[in-house]
Structures are given as structure tokens and as C-alpha cells.
C-alpha positions as CSV (number, residue, x, y, z in Angstrom):
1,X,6.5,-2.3,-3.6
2,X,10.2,-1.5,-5.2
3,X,12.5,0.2,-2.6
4,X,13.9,3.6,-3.7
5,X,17.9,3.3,-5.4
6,X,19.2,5.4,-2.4
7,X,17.8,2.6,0.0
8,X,18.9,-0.4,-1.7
9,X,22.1,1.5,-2.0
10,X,22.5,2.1,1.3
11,X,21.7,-1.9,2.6
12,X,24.8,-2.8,0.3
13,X,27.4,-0.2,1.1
14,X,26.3,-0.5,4.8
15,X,27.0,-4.4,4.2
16,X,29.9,-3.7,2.3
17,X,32.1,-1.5,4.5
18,X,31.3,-4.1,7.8
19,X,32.7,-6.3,6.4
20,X,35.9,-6.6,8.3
21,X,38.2,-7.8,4.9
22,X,36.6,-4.9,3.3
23,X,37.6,-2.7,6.6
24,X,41.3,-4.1,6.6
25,X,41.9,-3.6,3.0
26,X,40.9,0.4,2.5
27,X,41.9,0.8,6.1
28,X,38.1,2.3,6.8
29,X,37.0,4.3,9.5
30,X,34.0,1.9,11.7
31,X,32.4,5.4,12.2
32,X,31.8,7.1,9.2
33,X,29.3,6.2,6.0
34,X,30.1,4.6,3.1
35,X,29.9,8.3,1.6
36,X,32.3,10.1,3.9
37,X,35.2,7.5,2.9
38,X,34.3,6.4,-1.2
39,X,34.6,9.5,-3.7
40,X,31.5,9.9,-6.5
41,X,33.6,9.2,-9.3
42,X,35.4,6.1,-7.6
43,X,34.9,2.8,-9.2
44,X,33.3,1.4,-6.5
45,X,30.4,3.8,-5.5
46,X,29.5,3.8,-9.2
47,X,29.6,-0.3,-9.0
48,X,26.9,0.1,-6.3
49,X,25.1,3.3,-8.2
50,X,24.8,0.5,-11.4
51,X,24.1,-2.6,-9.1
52,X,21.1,-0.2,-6.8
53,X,19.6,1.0,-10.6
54,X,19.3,-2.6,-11.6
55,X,17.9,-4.1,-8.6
56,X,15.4,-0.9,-8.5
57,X,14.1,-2.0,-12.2
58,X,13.8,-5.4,-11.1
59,X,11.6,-4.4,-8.3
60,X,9.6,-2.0,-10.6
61,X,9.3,-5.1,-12.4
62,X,8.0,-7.1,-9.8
63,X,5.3,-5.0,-8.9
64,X,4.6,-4.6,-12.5
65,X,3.4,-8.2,-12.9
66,X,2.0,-8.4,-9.7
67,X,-0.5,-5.9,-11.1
68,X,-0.6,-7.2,-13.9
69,X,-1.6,-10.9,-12.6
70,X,-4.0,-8.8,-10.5
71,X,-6.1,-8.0,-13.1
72,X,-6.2,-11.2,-15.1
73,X,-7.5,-12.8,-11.9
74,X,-10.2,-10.3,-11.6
75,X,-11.1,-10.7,-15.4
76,X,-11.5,-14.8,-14.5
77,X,-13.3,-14.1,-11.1
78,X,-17.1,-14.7,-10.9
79,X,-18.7,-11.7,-9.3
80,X,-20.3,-13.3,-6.2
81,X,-22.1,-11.3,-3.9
82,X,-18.7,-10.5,-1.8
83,X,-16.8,-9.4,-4.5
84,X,-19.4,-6.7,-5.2
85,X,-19.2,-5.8,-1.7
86,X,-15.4,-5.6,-1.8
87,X,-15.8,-3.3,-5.2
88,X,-18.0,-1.2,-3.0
89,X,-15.8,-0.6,0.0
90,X,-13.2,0.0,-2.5
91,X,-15.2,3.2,-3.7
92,X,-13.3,6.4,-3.2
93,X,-15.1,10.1,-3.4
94,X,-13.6,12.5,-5.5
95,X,-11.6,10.4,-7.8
96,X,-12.0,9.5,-11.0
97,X,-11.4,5.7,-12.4
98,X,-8.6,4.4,-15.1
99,X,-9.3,2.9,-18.2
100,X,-8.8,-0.4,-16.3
101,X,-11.4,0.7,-13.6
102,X,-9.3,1.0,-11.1
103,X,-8.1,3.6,-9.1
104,X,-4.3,5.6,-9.8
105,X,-3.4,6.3,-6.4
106,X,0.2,6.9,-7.1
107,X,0.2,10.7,-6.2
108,X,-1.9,9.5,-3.0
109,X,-0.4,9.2,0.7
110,X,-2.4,6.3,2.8
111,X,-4.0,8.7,4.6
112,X,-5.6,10.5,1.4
113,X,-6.6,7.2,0.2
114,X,-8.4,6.2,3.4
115,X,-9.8,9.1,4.0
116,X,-11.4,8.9,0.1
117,X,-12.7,5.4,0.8
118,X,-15.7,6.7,2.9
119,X,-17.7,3.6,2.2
120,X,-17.5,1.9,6.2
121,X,-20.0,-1.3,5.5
122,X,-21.7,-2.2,2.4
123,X,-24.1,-5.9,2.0
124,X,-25.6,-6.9,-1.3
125,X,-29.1,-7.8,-1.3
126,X,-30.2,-9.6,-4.3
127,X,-33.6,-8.6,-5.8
128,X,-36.3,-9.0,-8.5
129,X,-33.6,-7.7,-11.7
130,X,-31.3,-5.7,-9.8
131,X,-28.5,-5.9,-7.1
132,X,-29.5,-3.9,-4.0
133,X,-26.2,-2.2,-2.3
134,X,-26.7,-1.3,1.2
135,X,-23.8,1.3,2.3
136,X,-23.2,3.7,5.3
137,X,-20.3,6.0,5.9
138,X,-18.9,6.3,9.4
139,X,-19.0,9.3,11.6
140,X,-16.9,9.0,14.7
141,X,-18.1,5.7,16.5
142,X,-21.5,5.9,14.6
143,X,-22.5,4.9,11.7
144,X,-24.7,7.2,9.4
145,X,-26.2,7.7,5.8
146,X,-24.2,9.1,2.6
147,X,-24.7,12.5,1.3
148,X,-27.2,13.2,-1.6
149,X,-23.6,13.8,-3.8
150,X,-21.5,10.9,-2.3
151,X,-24.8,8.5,-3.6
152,X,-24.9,9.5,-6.6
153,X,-21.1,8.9,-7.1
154,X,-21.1,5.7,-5.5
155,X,-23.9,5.0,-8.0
156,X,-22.1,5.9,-11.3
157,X,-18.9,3.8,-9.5
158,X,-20.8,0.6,-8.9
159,X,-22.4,0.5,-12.8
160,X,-19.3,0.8,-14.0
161,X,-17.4,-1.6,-12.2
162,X,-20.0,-4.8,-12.3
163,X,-20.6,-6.8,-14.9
164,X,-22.7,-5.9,-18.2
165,X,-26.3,-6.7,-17.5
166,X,-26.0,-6.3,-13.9
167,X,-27.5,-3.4,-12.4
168,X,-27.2,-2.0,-9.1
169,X,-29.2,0.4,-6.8
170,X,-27.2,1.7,-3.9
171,X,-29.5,2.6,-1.0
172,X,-28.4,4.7,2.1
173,X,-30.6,5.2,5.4
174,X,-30.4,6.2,8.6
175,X,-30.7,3.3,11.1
176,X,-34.2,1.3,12.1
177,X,-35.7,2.2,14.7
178,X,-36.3,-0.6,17.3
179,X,-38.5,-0.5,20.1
180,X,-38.7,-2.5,23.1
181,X,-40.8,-3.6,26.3
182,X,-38.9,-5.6,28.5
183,X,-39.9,-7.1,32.6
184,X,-36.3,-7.4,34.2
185,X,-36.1,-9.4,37.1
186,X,-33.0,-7.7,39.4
187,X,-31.2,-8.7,42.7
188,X,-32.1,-6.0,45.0
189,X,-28.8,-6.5,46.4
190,X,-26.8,-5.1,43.1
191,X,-29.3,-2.8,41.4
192,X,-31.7,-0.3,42.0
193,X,-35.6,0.0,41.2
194,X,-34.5,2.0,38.3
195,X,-31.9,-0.4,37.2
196,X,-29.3,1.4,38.4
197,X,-26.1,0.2,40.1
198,X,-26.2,0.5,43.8
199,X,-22.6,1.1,43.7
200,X,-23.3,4.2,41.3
201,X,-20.6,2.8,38.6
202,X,-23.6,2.4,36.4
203,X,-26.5,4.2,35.5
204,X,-28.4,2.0,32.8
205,X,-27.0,-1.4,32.7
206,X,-29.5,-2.6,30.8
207,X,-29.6,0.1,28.0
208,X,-25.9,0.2,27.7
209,X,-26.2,-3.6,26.8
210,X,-29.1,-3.5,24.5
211,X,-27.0,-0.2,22.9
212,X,-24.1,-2.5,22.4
213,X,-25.8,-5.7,21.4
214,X,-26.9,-3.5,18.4
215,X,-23.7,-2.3,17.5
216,X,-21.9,-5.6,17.6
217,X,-24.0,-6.8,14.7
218,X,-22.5,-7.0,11.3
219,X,-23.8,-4.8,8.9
220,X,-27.1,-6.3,7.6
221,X,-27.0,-9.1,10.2
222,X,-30.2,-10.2,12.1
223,X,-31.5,-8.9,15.5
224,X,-32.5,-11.7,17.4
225,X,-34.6,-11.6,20.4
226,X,-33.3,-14.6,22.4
227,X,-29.4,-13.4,21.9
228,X,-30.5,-10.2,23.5
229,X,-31.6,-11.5,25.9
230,X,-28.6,-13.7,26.4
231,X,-26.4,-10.9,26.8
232,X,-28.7,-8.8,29.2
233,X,-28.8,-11.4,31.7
234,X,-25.0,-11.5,31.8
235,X,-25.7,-8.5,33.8
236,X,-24.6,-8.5,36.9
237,X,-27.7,-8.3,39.2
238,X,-30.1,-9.4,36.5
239,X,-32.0,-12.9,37.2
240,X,-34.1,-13.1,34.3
241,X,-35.3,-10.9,31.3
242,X,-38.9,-11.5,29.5
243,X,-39.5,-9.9,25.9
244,X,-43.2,-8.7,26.1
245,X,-42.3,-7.2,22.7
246,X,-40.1,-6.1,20.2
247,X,-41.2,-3.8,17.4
248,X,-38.9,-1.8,14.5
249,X,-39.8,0.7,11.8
250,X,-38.2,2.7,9.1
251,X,-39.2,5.2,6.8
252,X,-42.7,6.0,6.6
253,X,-43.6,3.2,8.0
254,X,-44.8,3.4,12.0
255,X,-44.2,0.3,14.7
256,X,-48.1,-0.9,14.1
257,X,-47.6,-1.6,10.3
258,X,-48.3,-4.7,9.0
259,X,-48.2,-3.8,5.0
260,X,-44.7,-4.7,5.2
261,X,-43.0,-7.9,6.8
262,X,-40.2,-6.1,7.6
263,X,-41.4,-3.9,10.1
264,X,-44.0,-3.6,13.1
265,X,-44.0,-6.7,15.7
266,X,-40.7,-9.1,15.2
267,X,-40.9,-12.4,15.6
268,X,-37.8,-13.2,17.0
269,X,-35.9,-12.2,14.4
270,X,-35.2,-9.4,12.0
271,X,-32.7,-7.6,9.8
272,X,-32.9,-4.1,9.4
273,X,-34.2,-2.6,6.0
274,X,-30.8,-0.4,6.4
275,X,-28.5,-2.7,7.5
276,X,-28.2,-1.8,10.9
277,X,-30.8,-0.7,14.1
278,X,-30.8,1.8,16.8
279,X,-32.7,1.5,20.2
280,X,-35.4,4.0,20.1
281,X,-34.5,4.7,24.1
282,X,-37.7,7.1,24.1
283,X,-40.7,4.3,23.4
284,X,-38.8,1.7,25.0
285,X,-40.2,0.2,28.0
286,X,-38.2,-1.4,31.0
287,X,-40.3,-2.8,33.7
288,X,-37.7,-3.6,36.7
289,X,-39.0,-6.4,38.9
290,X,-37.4,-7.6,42.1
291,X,-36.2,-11.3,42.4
292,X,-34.1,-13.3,44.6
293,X,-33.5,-16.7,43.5
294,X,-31.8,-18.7,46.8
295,X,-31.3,-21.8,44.9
């Protein structure tokens, strides 16, 4: 991005009057500006007002063709799957698109532009004639699904960005519910029948972990059984961990369908129908077991 003249301006006279020649000659003061010691109309502070102007519109220049060599590699790009989810996370609410399709966000501080780009996780899905988009905004440390209005934007953004004959359908949902019913076998030195931490640091070990196993998946990635477990028995005071089942649901759909492959019982793995899960704490079943293994 070009610097502003008074910047570029001020690197050269700042250069300029250090150096000790320079000093020695006009018998400068070290203290005081380049400003406080050269008169407007002087030769020299014009000489850097012409020399500032022409490096500015060099710069401008610059950024110029960098935009423009922007845009003839996007022309040339093929559209893969990540370059549509790029063009989604790219989406900004309230503002309208250039001829170019492309947003002017000259007028715009950072802040306004990231707080417009309200698009936190998007995955393409490809389907029978159509490009699924799977998006969620963020709320805090959560994520959650877009307004009616922010949709229906997001919509008219992506079909006028992709490509002629490509056609997307932007879906936004609130999070799968999984259910689980887990035997945890625990040291009855480190935690509790209930699970708990003797010590009382910690109250549900083993929720917090299946909480956060959840949240450390990317968007649209796949819940699977045996990494869950994996990261449960990390626990401190946990021996061993046995799935006895593992069940998720959306929509109108309940955790006993079987109409749909994408619900009900998981067989070790599954990717939610929104892009992302939440542990349905309520119908999940812990069975703590004691177990001391000596070996």
C-alpha cells in the first residue's frame, strides 16, 4: 500500500539533515525538524515536496498493478472447491459489490471490514447439479447459524461471484446433536465415582474433553469414535474408555432414524449435516467404573 507524501517526506528530510555534511554545511541544529530550520518556499523543501509527490505516484502505481495482476489471475484460476470457499469467507453484510465483483473497501477501517466479513467457516459440498455452501457466523467462542437476512445476502453474493452455470445453495444450521453412552474405567486414586477430580480442580473431566474434542474439529470434518476416545484416556485418572454407542441427529430427524445415513447410530465415523456437532450433555450417558491396573 503507497505511503502518504507527508511520510515519505519525512524519511528523506529526517535522512537528509543527519547527515553530518549536510549538518556542517547549513550549520543545523541536531534537535529540531527538518521544518523548524528549511523555509516553505526554500529550494530545498520544495526539492523534497516534488521528489515525496513522485515517489507517492509511483507507489499508487504499484498498487495499481498489483490489483490489476490480481484480477487477471482470478480470471485464469479454476474455481476448485477452495476457491469457492475463499469467495465465501470473503462475503461481507451490508455492502454492495463493484462492477469487478469485488468489494471497494477504500472508505473502510480494518475493523469495519472485519466486522462485515461475518462469514467464520464455510465447506463446499458438491451435489447432484448444485454446489452446497455450508456457513456459520461466530458468536463469542461459539459458533452459530446466520440470520434469515444475512442468508439471503450471502445467497445473492455467492451466484454472483461463481462461475456461469454453477449454482450454489448456501445452507446454515445450528449444530448436530451427538449423543453418547460411554463405561469409563477410573483410578479411584485421582477421580471420583462421579468423575470428578478428587482434588476438586475439576468437575467433569470427561465432558470438558468430549466438549473440546468437538470443537477442535475443522468445519465439516469427521467425528470419529476411536480419536475420542484417544483423547479421553489422556485423562488423568482414566484407564480405559469403551463406546457402547454413539448416536447424532439434526433437524427433524430423532437419534433412532435410519431413513437417512447421516444420522441415528455412527459407525465410527461421521460428519455433521451442519458442519459441526455439539454434545447433547442431557441424553449422554457416562457409566464411571473403577479400575486399578498394577502392571
Amino acid at each position: 500500500m503507497a505511503r502518504e507524501i507527508r511520510e515519505i517526506k519525512k524519511q528523506m528530510t529526517d535522512h537528509y539533515i543527519a547527515n553530518a555534511a549536510v549538518s556542517k554545511t547549513y550549520n543545523l541544529d541536531p534537535v529540531k525538524t527538518f521544518e523548524q530550520q528549511f523555509s516553505k518556499v526554500s529550494i530545498e523543501n520544495m526539492l523534497f515536496d516534488t521528489l515525496a509527490f513522485a515517489i507517492w505516484l509511483f507507489e499508487k502505481l504499484l498498487d495499481q498493478n498489483k490489483v490489476d495482476i490480481n484480477e487477471e489471475i482470478a480470471k485464469s484460476r479454476i474455481h476448485n472447491q477452495k476457491w469457492y470457499r475463499e469467495k465465501a469467507l470473503d462475503f461481507m453484510f451490508g455492502r454492495s459489490l463493484t462492477e469487478s465483483d469485488r468489494y471497494d473497501t477504500t472508505d473502510l477501517t480494518e475493523k469495519e471490514i472485519q466486522e462485515a466479513k461475518i462469514i467464520a467457516n464455510a465447506a463446499p459440498v458438491k451435489m447432484q447439479g448444485y454446489l452446497r455452501m455450508k456457513v456459520v457466523k461466530r458468536k463469542g467462542e461459539e459458533l452459530h447459524p446466520l440470520s434469515p437476512a444475512e442468508l439471503k445476502a450471502f445467497e445473492s453474493y455467492m451466484n454472483r461471484v461463481t462461475d456461469a452455470g454453477t449454482y450454489v445453495v448456501p445452507t446454515t444450521n445450528a449444530a448436530d446433536d451427538l449423543k453418547l453412552h460411554l463405561d469409563v474405567y477410573y483410578n479411584e486414586m485421582i477421580l471420583a465415582q462421579d468423575g470428578s477430580r478428587l482434588d476438586g480442580t475439576v468437575q467433569k473431566p470427561v465432558i470438558d474433553v468430549m466438549n473440546s474434542y468437538l470443537k477442535s474439529l475443522r468445519f465439516n470434518g469427521a467425528f470419529v469414535e476411536t480419536k475420542l476416545m484417544d483423547e479421553i484416556q489422556k485423562i488423568e485418572g482414566v484407564s480405559m474408555v469403551k463406546i457402547v454407542g454413539a448416536w447424532s441427529k439434526y433437524g427433524f430427524y430423532g437419534y433412532e432414524s435410519t431413513e437417512n445415513p447421516n444420522v441415528g447410530l455412527i459407525n465410527e465415523v461421521r460428519i455433521a449435516d451442519a458442519g459441526y456437532m455439539k454434545l447433547d450433555e442431557t441424553n449422554t450417558v457416562v457409566n464411571y467404573k473403577a479400575f486399578m491396573d498394577y502392571e
